[in-house]
N, C-alpha and C positions, 0 to 999 in steps of 0.2 A: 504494500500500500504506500510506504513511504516515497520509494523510486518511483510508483505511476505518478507521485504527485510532482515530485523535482524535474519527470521528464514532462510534467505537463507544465508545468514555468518555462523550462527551458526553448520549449516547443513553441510556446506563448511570447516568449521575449526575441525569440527568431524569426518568425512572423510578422513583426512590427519591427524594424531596424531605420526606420524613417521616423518613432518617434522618441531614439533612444541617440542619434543625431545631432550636431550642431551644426548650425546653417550662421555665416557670415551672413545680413541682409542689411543693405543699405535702402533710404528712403528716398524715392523718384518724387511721390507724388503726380504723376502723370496722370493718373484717371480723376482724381477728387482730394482731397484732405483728410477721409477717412482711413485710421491706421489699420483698422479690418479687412479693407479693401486688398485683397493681394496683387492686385495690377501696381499697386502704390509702390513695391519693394521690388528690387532686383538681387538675387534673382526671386521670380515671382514667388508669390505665397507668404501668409503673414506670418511674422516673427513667433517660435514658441517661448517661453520662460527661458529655456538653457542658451539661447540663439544670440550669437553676437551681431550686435545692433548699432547701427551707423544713420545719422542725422543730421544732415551736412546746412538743408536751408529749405526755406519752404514752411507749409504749415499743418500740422497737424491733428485731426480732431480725434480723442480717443471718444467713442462712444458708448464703450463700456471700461472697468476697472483693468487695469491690465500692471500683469507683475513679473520683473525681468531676474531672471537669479544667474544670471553670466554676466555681461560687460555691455553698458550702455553706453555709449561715445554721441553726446551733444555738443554739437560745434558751431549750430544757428538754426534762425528759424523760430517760431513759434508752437510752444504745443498748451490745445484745452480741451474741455471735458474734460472727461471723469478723471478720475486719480490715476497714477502712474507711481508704480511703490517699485523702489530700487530694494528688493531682497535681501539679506543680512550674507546673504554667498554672493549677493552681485557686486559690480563696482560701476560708478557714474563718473566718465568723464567728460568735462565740458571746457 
């Protein structure tokens, strides 16, 4: 019973390897100002918690809470809405 269970994590954590990833994503903004929006970032698709995050200029609207636990690099630009919580494993640099 014990081994069905470890190969059944194991099987489960192999399966998903895109969310166990970190993604570099810089912010275009080229569709709208919402940070949801995955046309907004290059490369596409929105940032997860673990994803190194780049913010070069431009503006952006979070529409919902969003929480970063890697490396946040603010360099200009504006950001509002909701809250934006830099993680106690993340770092903010601006």
């Amino acid at each position: 019973m014990k081994n069905t269970l470890w190969l059944g994590l194991i099987l489960c954590l192999l399966g998903t390897p895109g969310a166990l990833a970190q993604t570099n994503r810089s912010w275009n903004g080229s569709a709208n100002s919402d940070w949801f929006n995955p046309n907004n970032w290059t490369p596409v698709g929105v940032p997860g918690a673990g994803d190194t995050i780049t913010v070069n200029s431009g503006t952006v609207t979070l529409t919902a809470p969003v929480t970063v636990s890697n490396q946040f690099n603010w360099f200009g630009g504006t950001l509002n809405g909701s809250s934006l919580t830099i993680a106690n494993t993340g770092v903010l640099t601006f």
